[in-house]
N, CA, C and O atoms as a GROMACS GRO file, in nm:
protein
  444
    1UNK      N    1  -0.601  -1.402   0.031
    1UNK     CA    2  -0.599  -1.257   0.028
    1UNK      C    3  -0.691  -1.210  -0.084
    1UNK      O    4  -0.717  -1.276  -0.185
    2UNK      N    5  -0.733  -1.099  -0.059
    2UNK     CA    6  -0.832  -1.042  -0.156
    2UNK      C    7  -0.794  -0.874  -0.159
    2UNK      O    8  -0.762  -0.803  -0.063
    3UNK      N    9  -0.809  -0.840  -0.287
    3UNK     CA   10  -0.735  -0.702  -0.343
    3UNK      C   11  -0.866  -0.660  -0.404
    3UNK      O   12  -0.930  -0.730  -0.483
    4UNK      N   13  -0.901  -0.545  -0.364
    4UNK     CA   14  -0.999  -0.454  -0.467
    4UNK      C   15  -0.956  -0.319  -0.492
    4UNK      O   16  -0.932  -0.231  -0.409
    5UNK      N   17  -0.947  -0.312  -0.646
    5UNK     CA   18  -0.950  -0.185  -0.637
    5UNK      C   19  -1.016  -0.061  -0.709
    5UNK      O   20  -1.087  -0.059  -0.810
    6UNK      N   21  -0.980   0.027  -0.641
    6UNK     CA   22  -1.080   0.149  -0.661
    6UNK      C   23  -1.022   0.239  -0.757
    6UNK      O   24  -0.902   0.209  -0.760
    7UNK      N   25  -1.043   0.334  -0.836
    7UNK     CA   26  -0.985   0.434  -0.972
    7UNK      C   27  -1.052   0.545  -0.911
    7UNK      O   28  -1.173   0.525  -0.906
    8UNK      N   29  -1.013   0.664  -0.859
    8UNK     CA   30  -1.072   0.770  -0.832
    8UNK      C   31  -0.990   0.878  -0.961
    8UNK      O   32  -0.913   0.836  -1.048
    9UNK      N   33  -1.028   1.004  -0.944
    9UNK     CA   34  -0.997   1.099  -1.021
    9UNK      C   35  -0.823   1.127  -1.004
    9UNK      O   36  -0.757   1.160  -1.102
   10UNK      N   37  -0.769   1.111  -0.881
   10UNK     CA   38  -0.630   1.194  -0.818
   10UNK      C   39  -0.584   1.075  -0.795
   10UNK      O   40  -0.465   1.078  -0.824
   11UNK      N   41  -0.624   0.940  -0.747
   11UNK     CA   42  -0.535   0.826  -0.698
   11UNK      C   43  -0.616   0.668  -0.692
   11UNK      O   44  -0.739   0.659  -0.698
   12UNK      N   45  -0.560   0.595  -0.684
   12UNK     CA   46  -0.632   0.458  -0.674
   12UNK      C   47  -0.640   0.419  -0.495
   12UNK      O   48  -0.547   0.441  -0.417
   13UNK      N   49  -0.722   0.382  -0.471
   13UNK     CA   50  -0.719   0.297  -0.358
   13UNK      C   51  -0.761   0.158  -0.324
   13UNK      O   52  -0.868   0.101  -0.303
   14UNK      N   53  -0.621   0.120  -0.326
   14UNK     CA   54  -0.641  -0.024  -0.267
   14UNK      C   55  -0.678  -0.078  -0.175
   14UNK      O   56  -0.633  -0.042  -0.066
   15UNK      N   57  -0.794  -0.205  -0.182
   15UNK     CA   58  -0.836  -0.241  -0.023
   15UNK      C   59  -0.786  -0.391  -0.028
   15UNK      O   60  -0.807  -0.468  -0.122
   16UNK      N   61  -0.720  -0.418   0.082
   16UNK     CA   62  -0.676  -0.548   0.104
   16UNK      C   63  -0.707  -0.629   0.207
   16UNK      O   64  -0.672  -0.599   0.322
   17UNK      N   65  -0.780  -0.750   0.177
   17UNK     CA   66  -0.802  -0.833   0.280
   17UNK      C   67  -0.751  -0.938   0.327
   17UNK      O   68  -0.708  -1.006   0.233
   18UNK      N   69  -0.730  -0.994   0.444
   18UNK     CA   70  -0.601  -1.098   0.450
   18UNK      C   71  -0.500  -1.090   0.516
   18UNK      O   72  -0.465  -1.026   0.615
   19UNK      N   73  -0.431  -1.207   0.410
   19UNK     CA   74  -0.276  -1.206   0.508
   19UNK      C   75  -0.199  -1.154   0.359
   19UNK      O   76  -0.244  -1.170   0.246
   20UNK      N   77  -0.070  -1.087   0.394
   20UNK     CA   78   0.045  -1.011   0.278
   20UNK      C   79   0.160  -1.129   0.302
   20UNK      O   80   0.268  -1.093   0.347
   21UNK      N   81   0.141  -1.260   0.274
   21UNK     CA   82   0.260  -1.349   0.282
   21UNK      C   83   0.379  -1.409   0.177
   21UNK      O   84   0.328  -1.429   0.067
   22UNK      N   85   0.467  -1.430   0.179
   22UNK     CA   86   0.511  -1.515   0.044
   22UNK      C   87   0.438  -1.586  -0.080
   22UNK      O   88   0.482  -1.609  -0.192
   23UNK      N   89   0.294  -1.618  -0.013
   23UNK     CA   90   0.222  -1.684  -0.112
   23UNK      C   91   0.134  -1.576  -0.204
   23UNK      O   92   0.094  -1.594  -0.319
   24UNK      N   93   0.118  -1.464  -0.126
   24UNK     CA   94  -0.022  -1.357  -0.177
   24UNK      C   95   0.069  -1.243  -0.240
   24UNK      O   96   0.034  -1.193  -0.347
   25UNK      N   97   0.178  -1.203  -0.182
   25UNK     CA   98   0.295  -1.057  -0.207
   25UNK      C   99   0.282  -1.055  -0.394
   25UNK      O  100   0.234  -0.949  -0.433
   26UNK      N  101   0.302  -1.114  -0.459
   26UNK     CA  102   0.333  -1.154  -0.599
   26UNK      C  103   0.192  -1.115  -0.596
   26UNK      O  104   0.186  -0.995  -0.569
   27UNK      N  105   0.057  -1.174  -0.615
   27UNK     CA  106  -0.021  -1.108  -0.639
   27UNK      C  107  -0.060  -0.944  -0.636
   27UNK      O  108  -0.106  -0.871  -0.724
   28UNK      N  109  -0.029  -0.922  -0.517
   28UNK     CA  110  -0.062  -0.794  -0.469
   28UNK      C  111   0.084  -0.684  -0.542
   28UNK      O  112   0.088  -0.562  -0.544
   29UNK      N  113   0.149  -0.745  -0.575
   29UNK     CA  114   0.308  -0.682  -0.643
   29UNK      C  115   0.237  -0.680  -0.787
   29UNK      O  116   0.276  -0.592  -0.864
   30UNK      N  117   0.166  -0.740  -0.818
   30UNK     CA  118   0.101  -0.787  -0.991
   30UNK      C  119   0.008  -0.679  -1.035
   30UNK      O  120   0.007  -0.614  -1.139
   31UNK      N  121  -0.091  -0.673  -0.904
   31UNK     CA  122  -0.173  -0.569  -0.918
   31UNK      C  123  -0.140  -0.398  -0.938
   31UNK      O  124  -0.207  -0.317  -1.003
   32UNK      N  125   0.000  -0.372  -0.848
   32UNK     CA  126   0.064  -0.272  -0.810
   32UNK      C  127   0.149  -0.215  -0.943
   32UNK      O  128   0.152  -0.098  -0.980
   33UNK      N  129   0.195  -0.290  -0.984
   33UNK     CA  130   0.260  -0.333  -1.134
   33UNK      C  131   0.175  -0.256  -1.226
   33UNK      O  132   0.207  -0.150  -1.281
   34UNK      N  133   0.081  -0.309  -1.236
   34UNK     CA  134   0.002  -0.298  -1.367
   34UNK      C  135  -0.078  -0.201  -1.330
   34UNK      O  136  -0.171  -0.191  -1.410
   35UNK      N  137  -0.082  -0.134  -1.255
   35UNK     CA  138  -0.169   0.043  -1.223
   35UNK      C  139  -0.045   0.132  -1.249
   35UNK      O  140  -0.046   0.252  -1.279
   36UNK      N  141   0.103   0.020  -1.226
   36UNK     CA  142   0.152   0.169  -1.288
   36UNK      C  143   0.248   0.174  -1.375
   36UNK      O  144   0.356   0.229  -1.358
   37UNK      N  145   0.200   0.096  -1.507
   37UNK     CA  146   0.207   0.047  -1.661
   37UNK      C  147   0.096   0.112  -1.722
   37UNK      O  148   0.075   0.102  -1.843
   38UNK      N  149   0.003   0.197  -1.626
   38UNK     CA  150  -0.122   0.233  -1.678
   38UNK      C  151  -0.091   0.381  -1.661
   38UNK      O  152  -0.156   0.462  -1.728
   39UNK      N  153   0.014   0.430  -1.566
   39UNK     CA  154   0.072   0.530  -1.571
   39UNK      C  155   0.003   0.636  -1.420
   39UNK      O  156   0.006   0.756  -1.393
   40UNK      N  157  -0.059   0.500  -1.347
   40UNK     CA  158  -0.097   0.552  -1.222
   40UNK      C  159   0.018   0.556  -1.125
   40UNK      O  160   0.111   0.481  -1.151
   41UNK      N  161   0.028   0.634  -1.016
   41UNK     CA  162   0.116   0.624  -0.928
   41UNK      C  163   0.117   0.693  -0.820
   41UNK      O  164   0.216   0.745  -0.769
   42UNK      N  165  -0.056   0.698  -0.761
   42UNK     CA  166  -0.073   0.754  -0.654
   42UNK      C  167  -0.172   0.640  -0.603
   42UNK      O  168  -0.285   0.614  -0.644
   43UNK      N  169  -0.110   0.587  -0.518
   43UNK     CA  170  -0.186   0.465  -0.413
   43UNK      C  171  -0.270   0.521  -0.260
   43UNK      O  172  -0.262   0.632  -0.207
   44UNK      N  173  -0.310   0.460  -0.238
   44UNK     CA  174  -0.355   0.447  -0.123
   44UNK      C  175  -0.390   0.302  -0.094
   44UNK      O  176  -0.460   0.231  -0.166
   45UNK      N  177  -0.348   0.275  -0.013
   45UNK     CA  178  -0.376   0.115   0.010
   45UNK      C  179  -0.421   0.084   0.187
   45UNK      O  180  -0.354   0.074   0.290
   46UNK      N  181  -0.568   0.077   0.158
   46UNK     CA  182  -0.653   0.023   0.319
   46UNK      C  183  -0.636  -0.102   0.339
   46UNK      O  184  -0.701  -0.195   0.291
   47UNK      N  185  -0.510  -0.106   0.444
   47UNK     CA  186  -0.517  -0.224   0.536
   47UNK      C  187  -0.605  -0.276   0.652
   47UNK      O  188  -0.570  -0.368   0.726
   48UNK      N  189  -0.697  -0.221   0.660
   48UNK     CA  190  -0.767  -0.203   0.780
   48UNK      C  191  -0.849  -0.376   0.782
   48UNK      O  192  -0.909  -0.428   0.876
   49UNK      N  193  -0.825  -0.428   0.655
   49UNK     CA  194  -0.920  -0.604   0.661
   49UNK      C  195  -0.724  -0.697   0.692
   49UNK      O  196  -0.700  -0.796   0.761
   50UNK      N  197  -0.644  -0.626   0.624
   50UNK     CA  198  -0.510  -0.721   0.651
   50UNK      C  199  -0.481  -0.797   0.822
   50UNK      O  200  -0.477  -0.743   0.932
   51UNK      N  201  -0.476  -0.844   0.809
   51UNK     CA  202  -0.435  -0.963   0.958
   51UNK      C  203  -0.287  -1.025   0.954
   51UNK      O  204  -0.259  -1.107   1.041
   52UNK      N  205  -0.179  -0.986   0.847
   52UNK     CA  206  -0.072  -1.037   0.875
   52UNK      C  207   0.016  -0.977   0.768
   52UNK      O  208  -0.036  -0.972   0.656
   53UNK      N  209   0.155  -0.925   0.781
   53UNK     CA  210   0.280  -0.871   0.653
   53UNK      C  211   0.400  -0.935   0.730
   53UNK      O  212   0.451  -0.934   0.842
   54UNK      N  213   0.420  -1.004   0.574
   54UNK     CA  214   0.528  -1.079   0.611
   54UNK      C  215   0.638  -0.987   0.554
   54UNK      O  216   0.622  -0.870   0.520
   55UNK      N  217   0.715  -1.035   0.551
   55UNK     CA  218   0.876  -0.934   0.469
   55UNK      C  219   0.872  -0.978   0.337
   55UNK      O  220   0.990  -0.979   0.302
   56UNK      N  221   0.776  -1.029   0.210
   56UNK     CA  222   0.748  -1.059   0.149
   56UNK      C  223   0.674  -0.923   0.085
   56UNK      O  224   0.701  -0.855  -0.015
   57UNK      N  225   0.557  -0.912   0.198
   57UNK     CA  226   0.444  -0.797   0.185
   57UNK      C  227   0.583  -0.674   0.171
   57UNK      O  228   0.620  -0.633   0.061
   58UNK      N  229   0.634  -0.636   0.281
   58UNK     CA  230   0.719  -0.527   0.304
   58UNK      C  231   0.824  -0.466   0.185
   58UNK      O  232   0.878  -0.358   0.163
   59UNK      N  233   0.821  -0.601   0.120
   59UNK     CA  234   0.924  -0.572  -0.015
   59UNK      C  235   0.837  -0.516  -0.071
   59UNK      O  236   0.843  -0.393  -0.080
   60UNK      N  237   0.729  -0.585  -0.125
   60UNK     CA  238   0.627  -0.497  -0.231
   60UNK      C  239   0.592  -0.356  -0.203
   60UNK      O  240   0.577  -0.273  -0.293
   61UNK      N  241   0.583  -0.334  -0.102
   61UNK     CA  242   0.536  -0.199  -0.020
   61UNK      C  243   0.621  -0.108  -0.088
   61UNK      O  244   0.587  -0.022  -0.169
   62UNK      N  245   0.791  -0.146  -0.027
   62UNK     CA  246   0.900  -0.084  -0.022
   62UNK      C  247   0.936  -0.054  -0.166
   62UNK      O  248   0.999   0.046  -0.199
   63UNK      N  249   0.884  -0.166  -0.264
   63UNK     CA  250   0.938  -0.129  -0.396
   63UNK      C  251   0.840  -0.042  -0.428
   63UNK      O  252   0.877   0.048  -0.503
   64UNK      N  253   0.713  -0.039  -0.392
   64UNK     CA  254   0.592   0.011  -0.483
   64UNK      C  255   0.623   0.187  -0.468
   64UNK      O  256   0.620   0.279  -0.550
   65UNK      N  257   0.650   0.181  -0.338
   65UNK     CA  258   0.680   0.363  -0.284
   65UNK      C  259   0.830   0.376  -0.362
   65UNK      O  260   0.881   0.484  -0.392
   66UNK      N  261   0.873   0.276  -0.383
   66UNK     CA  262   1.039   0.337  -0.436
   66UNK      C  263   1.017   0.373  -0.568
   66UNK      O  264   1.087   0.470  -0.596
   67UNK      N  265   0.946   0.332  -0.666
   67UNK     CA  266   0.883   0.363  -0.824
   67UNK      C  267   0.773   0.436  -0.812
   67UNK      O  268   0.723   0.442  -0.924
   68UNK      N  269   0.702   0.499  -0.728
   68UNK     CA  270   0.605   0.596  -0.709
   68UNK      C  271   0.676   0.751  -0.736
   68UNK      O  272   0.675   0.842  -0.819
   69UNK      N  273   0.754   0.704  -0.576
   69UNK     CA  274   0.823   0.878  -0.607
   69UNK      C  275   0.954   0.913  -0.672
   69UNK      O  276   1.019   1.016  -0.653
   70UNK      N  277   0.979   0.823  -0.743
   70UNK     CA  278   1.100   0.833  -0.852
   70UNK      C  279   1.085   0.934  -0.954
   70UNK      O  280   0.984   0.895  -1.012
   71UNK      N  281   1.125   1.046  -1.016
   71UNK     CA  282   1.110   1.122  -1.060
   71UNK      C  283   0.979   1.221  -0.997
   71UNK      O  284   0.913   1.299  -1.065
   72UNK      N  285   0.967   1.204  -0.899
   72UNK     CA  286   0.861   1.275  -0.826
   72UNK      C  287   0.688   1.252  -0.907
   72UNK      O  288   0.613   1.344  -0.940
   73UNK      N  289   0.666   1.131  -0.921
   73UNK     CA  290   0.583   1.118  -0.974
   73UNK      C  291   0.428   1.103  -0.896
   73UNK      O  292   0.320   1.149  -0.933
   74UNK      N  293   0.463   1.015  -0.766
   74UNK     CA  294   0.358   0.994  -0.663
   74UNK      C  295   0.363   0.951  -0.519
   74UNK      O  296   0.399   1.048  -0.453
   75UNK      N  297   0.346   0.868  -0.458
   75UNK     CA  298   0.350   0.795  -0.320
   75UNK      C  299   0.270   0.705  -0.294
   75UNK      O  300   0.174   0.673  -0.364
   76UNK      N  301   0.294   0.667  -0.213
   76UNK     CA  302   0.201   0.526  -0.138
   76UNK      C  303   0.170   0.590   0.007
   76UNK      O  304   0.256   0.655   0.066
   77UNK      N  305   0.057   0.570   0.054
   77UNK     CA  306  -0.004   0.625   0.138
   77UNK      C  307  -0.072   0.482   0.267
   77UNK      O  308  -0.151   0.396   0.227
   78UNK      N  309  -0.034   0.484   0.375
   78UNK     CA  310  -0.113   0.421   0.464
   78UNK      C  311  -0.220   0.414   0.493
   78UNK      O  312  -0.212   0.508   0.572
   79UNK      N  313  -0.387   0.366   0.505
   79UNK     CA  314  -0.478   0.396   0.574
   79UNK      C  315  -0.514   0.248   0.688
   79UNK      O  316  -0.478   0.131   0.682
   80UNK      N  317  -0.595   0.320   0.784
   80UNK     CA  318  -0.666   0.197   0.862
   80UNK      C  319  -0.531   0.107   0.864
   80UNK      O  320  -0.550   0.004   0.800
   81UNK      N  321  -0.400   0.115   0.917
   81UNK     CA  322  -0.331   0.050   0.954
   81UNK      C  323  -0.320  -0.078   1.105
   81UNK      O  324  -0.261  -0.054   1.210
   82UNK      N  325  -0.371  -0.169   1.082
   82UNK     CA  326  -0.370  -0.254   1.260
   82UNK      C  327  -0.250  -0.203   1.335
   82UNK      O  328  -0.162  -0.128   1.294
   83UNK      N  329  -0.263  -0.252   1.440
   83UNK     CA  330  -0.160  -0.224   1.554
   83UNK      C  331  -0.039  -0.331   1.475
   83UNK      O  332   0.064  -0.287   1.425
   84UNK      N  333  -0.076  -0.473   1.478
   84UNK     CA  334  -0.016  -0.565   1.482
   84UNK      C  335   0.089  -0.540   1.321
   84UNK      O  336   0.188  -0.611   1.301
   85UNK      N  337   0.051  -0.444   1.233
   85UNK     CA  338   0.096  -0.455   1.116
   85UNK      C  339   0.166  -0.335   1.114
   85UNK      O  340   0.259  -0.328   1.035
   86UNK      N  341   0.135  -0.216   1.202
   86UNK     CA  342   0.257  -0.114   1.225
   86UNK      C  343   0.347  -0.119   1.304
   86UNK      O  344   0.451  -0.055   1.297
   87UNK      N  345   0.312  -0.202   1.394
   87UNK     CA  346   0.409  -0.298   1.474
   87UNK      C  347   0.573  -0.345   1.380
   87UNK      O  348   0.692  -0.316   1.388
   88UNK      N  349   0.465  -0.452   1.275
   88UNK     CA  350   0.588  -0.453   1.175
   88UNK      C  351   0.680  -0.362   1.122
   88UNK      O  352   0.799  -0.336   1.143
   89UNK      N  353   0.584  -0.316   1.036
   89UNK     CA  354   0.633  -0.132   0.945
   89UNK      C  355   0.755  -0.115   1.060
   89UNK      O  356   0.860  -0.174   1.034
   90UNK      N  357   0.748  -0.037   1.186
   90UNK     CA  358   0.779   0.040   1.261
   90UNK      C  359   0.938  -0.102   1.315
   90UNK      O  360   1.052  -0.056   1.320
   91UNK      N  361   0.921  -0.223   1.340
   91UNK     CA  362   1.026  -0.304   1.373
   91UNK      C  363   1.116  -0.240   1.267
   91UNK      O  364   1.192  -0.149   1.302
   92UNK      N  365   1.114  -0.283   1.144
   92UNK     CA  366   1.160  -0.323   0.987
   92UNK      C  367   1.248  -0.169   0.928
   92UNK      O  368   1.331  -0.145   0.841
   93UNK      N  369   1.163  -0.077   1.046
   93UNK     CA  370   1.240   0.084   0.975
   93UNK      C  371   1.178   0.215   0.897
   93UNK      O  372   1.210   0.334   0.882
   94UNK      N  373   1.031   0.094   0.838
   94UNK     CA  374   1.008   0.164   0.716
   94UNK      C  375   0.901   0.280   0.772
   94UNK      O  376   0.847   0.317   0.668
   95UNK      N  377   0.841   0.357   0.880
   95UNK     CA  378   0.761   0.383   0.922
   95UNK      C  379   0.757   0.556   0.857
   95UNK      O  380   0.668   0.628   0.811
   96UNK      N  381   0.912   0.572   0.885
   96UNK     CA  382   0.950   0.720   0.831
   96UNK      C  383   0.929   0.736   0.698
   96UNK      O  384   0.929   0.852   0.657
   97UNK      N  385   0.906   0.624   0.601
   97UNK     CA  386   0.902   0.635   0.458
   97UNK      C  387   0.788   0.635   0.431
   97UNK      O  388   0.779   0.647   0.309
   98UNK      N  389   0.641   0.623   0.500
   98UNK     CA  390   0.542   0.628   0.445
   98UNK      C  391   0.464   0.731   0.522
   98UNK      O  392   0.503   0.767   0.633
   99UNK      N  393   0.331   0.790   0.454
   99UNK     CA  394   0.208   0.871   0.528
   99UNK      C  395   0.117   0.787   0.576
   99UNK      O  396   0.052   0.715   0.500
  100UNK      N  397   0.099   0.788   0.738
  100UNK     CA  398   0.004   0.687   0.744
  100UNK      C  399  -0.172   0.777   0.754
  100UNK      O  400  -0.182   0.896   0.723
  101UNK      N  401  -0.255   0.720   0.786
  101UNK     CA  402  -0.414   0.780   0.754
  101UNK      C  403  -0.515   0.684   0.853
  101UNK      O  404  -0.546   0.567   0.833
  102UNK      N  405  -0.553   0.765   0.958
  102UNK     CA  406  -0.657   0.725   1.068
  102UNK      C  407  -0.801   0.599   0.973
  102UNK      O  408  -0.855   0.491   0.998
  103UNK      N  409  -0.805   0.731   0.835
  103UNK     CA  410  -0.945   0.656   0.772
  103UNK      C  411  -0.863   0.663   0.617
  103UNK      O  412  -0.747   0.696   0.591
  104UNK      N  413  -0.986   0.613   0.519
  104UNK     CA  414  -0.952   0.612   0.387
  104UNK      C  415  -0.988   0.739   0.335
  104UNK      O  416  -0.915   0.774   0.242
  105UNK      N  417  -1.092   0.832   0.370
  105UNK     CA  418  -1.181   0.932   0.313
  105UNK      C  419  -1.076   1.027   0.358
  105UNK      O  420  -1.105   1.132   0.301
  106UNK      N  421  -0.972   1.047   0.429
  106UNK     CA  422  -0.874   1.165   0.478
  106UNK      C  423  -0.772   1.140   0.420
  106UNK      O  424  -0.694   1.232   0.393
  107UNK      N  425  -0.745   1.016   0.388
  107UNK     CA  426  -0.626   0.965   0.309
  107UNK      C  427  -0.635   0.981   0.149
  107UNK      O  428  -0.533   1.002   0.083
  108UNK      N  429  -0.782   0.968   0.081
  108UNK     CA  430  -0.758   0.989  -0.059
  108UNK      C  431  -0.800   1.169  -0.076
  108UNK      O  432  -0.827   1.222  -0.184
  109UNK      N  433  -0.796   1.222   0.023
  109UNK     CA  434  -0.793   1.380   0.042
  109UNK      C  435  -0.664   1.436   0.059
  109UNK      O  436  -0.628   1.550   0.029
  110UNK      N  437  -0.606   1.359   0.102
  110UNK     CA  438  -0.476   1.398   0.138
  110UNK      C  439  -0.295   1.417  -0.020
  110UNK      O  440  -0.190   1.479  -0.037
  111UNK      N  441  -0.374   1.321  -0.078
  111UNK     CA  442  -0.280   1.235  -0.187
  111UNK      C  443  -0.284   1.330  -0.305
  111UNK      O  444  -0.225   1.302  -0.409
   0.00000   0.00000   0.00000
């Protein structure tokens, strides 16, 4: 898996490539962590390179949006979501808890 990320003025956006498995989640939980120890807490995160979320990935997700908007501070935002990975989202429950975003450029407009 590969994580880049971006620092805009209003929010960060994350681009992720890969698979979100037991082995990569901790990374990508590490990264998520420490943007918001930095006192960031407006994500956007482009899945549009991801090819697989395990319930590993889904925890991180789930925690990252649960310490975002805690004291109303921010959110986590969907973009470029696969079929195969909202598929998941949408099994698991979590579909109602997030904004999802066709592209990234409407999504860090949106946030």
């Amino acid at each position: 898996m590969e994580i880049n990320t971006t620092t805009y003025k209003r929010c960060d956006l994350i681009t992720v490539t890969g698979r979100i498995d037991s082995a990569t989640a901790p990374q990508l939980s590490d990264t998520l962590n420490a943007l918001m120890e930095e006192g960031r807490f407006r994500f956007v995160l482009d899945l549009s390179g991801t090819t697989f979320l395990s319930s590993a990935g889904l925890r991180v997700l789930i925690n990252t949006q649960k310490n975002c908007k805690r004291y109303n501070r921010g959110e986590v935002v969907l973009a470029c979501v696969p079929p195969n990975i909202h598929a998941a989202l949408d099994l698991s429950g979590f579909v109602p808890l997030f904004r999802f975003f066709n592209d990234v450029i409407t999504a860090v407009g949106n946030i």
